[in-house]
N, CA, C and O atoms as a printed pandas DataFrame, in Angstrom:
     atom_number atom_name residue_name chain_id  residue_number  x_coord  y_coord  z_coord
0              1         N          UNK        A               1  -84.079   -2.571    1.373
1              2        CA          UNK        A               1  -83.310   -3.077    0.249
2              3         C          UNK        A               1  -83.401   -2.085   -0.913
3              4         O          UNK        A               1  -84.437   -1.683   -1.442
4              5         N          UNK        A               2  -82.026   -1.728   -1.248
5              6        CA          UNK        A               2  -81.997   -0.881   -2.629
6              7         C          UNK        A               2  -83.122   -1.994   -3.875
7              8         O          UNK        A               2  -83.246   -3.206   -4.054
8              9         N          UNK        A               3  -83.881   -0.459   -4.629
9             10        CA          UNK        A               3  -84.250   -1.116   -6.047
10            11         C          UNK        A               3  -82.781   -0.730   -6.795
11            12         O          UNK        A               3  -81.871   -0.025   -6.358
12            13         N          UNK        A               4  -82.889   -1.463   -8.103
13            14        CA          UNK        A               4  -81.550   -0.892   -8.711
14            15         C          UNK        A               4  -82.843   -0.718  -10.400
15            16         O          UNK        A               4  -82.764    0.169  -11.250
16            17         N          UNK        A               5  -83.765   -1.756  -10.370
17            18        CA          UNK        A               5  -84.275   -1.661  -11.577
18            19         C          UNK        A               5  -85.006   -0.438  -11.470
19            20         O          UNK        A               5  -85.485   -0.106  -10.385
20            21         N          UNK        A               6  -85.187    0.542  -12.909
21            22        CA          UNK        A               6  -86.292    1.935  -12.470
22            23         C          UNK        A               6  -86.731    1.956  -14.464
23            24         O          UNK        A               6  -86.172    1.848  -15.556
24            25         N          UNK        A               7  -87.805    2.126  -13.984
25            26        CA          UNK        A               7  -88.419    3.001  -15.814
26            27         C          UNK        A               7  -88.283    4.350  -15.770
27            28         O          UNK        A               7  -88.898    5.167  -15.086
28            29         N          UNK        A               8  -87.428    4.502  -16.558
29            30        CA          UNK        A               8  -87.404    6.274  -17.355
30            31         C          UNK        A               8  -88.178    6.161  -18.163
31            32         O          UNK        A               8  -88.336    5.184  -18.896
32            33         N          UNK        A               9  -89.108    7.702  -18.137
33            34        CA          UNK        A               9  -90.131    8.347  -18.577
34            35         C          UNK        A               9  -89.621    9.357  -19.939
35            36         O          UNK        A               9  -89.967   10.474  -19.554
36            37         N          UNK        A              10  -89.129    9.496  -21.002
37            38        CA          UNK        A              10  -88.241   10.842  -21.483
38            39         C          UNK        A              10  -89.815   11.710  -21.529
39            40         O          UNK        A              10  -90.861   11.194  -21.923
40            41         N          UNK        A              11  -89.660   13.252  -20.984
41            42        CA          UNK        A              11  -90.595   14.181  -20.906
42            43         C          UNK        A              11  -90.660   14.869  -22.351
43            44         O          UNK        A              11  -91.626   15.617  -22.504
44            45         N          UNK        A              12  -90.108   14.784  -23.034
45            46        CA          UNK        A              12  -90.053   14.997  -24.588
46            47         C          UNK        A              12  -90.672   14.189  -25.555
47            48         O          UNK        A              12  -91.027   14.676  -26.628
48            49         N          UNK        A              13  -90.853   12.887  -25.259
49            50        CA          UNK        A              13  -91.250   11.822  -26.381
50            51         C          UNK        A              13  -92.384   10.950  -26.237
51            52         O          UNK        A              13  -93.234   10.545  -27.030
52            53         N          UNK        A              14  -92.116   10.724  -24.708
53            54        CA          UNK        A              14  -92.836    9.981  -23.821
54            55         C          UNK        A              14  -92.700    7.997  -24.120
55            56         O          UNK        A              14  -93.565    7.124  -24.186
56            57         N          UNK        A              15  -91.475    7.968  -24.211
57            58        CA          UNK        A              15  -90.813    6.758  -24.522
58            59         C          UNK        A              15  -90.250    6.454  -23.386
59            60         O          UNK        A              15  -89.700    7.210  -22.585
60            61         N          UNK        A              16  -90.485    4.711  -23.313
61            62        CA          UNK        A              16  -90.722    4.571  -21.788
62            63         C          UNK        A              16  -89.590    3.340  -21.332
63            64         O          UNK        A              16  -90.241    2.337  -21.040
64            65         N          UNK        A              17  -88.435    3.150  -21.214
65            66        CA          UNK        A              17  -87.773    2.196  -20.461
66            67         C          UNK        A              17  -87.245    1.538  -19.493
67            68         O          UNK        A              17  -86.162    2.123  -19.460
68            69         N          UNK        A              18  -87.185    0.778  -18.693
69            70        CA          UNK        A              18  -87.118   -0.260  -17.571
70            71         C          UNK        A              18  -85.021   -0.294  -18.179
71            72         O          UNK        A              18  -84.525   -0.804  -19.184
72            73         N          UNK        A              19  -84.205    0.650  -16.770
73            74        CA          UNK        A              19  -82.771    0.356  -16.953
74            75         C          UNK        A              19  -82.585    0.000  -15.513
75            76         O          UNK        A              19  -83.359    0.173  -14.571
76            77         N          UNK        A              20  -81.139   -0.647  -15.551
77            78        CA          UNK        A              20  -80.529   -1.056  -14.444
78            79         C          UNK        A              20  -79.761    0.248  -13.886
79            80         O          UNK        A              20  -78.904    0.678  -14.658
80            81         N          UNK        A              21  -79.940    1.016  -12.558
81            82        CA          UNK        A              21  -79.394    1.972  -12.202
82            83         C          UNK        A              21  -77.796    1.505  -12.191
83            84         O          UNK        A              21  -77.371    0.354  -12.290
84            85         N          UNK        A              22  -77.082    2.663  -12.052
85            86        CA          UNK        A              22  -75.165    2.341  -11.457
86            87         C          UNK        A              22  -75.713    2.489  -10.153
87            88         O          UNK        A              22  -76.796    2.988   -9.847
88            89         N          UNK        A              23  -74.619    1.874   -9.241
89            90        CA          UNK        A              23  -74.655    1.743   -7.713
90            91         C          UNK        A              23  -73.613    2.604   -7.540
91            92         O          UNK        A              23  -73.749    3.282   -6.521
92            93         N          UNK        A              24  -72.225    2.913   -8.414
93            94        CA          UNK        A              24  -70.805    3.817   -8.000
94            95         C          UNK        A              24  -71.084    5.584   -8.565
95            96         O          UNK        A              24  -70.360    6.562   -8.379
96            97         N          UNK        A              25  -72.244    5.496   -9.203
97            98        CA          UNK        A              25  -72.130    6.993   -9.537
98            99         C          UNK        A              25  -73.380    7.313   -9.572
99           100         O          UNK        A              25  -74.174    6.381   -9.438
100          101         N          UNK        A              26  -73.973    8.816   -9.773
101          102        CA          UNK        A              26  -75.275    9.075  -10.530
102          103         C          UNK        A              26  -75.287    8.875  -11.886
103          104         O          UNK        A              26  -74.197    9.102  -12.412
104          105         N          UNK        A              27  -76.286    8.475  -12.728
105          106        CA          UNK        A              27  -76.559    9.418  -13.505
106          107         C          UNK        A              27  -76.899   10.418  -14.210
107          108         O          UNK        A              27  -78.107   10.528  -14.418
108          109         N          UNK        A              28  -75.920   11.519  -14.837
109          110        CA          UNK        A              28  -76.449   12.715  -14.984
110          111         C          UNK        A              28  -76.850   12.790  -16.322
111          112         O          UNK        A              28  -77.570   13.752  -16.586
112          113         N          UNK        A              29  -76.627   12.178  -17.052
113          114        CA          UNK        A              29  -76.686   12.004  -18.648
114          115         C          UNK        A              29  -77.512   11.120  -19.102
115          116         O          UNK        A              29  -77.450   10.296  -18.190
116          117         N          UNK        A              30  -78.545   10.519  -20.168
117          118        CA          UNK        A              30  -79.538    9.780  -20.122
118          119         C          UNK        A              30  -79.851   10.154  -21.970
119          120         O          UNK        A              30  -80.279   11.277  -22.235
120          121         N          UNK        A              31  -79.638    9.299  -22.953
121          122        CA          UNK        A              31  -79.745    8.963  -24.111
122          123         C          UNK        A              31  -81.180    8.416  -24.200
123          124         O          UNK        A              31  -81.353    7.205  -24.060
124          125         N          UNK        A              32  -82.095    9.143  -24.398
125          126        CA          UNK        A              32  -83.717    8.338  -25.073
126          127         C          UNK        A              32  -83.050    7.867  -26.009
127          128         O          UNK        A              32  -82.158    8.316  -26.730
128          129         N          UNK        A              33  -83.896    6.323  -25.876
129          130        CA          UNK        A              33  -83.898    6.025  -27.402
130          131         C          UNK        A              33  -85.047    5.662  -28.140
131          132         O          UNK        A              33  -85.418    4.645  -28.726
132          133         N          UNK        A              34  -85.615    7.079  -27.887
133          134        CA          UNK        A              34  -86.797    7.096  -28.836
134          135         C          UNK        A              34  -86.746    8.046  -29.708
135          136         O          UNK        A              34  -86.799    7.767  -30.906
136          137         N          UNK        A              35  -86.637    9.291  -29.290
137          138        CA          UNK        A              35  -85.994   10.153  -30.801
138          139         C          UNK        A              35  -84.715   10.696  -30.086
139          140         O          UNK        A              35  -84.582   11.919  -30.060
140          141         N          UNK        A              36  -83.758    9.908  -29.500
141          142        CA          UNK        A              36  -82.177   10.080  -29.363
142          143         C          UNK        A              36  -81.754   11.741  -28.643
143          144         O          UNK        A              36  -80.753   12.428  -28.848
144          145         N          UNK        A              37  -82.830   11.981  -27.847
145          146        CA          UNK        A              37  -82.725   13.278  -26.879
146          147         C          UNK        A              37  -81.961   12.820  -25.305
147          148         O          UNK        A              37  -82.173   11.797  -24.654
148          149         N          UNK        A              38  -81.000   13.990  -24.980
149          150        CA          UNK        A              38  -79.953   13.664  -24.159
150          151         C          UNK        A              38  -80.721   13.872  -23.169
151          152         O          UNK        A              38  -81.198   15.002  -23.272
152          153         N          UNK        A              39  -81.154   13.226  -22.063
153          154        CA          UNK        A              39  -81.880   13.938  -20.683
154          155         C          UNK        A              39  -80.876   14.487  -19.662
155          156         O          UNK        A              39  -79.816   13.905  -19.430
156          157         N          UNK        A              40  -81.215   15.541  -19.104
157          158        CA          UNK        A              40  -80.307   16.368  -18.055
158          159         C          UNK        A              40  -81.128   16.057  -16.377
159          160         O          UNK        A              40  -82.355   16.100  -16.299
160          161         N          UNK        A              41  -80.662   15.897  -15.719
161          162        CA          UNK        A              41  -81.505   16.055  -14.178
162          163         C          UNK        A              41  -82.486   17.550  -14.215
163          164         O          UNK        A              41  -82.110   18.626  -14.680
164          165         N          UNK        A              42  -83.933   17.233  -13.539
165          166        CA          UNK        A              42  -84.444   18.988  -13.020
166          167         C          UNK        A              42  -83.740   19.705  -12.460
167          168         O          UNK        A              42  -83.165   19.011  -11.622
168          169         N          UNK        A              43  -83.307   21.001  -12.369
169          170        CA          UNK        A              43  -83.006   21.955  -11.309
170          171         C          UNK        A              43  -83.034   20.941   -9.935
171          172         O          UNK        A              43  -84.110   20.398   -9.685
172          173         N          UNK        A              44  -82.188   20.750   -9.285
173          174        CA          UNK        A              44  -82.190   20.422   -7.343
174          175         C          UNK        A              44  -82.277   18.737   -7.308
175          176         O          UNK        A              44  -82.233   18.095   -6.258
176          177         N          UNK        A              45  -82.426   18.060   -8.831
177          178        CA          UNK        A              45  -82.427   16.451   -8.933
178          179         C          UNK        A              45  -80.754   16.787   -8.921
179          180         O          UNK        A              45  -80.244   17.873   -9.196
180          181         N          UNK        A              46  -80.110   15.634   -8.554
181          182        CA          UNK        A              46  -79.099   15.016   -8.720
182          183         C          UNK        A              46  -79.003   14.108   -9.790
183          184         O          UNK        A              46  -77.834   14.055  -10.173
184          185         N          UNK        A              47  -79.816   13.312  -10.482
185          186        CA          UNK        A              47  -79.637   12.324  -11.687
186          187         C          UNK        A              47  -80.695   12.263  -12.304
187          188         O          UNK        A              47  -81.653   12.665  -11.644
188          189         N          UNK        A              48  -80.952   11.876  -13.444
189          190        CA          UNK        A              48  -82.239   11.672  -14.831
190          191         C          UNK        A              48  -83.272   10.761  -13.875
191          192         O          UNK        A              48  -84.498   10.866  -13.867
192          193         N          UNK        A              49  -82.325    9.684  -12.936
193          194        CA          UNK        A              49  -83.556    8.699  -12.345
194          195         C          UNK        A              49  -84.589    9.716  -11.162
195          196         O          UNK        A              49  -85.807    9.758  -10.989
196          197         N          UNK        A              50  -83.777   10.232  -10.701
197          198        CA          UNK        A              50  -84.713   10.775   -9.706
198          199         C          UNK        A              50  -85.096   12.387  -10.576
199          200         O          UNK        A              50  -85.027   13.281   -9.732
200          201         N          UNK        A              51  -85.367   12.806  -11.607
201          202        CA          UNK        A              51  -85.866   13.644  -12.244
202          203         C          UNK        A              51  -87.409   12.523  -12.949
203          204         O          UNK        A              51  -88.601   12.698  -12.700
204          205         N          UNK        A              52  -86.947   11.728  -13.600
205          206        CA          UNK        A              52  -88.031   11.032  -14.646
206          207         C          UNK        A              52  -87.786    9.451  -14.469
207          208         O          UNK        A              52  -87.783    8.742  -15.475
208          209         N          UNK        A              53  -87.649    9.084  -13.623
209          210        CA          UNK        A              53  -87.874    7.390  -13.659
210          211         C          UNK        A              53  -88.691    6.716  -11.936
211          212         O          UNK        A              53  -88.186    7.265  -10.957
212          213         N          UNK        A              54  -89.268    6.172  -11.760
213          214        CA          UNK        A              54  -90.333    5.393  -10.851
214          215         C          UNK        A              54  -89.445    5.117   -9.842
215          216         O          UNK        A              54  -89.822    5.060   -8.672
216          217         N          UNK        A              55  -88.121    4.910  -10.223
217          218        CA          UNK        A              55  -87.630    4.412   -8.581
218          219         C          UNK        A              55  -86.298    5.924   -8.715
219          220         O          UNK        A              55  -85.658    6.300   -9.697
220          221         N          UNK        A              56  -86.311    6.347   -7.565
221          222        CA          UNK        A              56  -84.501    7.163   -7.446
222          223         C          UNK        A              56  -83.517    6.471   -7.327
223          224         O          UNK        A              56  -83.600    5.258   -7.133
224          225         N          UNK        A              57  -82.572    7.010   -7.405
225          226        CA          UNK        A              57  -81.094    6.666   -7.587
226          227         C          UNK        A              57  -81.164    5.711   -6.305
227          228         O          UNK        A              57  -82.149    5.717   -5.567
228          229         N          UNK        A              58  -79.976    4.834   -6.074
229          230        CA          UNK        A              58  -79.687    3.981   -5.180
230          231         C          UNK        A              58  -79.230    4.714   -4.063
231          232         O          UNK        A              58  -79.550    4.206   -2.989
232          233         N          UNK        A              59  -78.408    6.030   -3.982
233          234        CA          UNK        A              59  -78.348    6.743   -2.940
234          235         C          UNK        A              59  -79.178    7.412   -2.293
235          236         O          UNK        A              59  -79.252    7.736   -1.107
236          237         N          UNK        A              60  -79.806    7.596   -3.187
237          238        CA          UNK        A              60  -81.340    8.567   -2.677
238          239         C          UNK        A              60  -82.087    7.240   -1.520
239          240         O          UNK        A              60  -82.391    7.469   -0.349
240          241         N          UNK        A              61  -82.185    6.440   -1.936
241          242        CA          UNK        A              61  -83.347    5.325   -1.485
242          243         C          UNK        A              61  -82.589    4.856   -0.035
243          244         O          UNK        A              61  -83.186    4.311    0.893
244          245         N          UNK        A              62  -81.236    5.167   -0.046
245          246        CA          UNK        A              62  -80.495    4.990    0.990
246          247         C          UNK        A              62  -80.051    5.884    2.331
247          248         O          UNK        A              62  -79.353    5.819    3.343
248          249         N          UNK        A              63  -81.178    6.973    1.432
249          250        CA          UNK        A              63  -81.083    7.911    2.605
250          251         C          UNK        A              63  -79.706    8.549    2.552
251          252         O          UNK        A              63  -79.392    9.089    3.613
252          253         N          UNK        A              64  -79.077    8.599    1.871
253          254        CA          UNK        A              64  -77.370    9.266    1.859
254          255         C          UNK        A              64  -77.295   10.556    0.957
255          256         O          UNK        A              64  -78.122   10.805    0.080
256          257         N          UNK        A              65  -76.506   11.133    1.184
257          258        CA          UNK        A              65  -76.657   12.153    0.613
258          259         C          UNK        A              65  -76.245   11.666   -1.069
259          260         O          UNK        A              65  -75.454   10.734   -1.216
260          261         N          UNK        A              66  -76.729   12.236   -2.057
261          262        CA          UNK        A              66  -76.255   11.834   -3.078
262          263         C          UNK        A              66  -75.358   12.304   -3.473
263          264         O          UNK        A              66  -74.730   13.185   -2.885
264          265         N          UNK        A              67  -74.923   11.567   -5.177
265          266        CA          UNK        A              67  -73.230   11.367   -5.306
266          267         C          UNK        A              67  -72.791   12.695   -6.342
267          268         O          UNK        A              67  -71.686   12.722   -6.884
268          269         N          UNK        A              68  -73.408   13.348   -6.456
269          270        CA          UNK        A              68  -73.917   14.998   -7.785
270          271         C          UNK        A              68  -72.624   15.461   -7.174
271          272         O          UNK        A              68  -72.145   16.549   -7.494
């Protein structure tokens, strides 16, 4: 069973939130809102969740290739 809930980590602030992933896209874009820094994926991540958050993207967890 897909997680869809994941905590982002921002590696800049260290401000910590619990979001609901999208199921139709990645995300590549990611607004802290702790001091309002844009997060980008690592080099070879496909989305901010599977760069800095506890669970990966819903495609990832599905074994599919992801949606980048």
């Amino acid at each position: 069973m897909v997680e869809l809930r994941s905590t982002i980590t921002c590696p800049d602030c260290g401000h910590v939130e619990t979001e609901t992933m999208p199921t139709d896209a990645c995300q590549y874009f990611y607004d802290c809102k702790g001091r309002a820094t844009v997060l980008k994926p690592k080099p070879g991540d496909c989305c901010v969740y599977c760069s800095y958050a506890t669970v990966p993207c819903p495609p990832i967890q599905d074994g599919a290739a992801c949606c980048a």
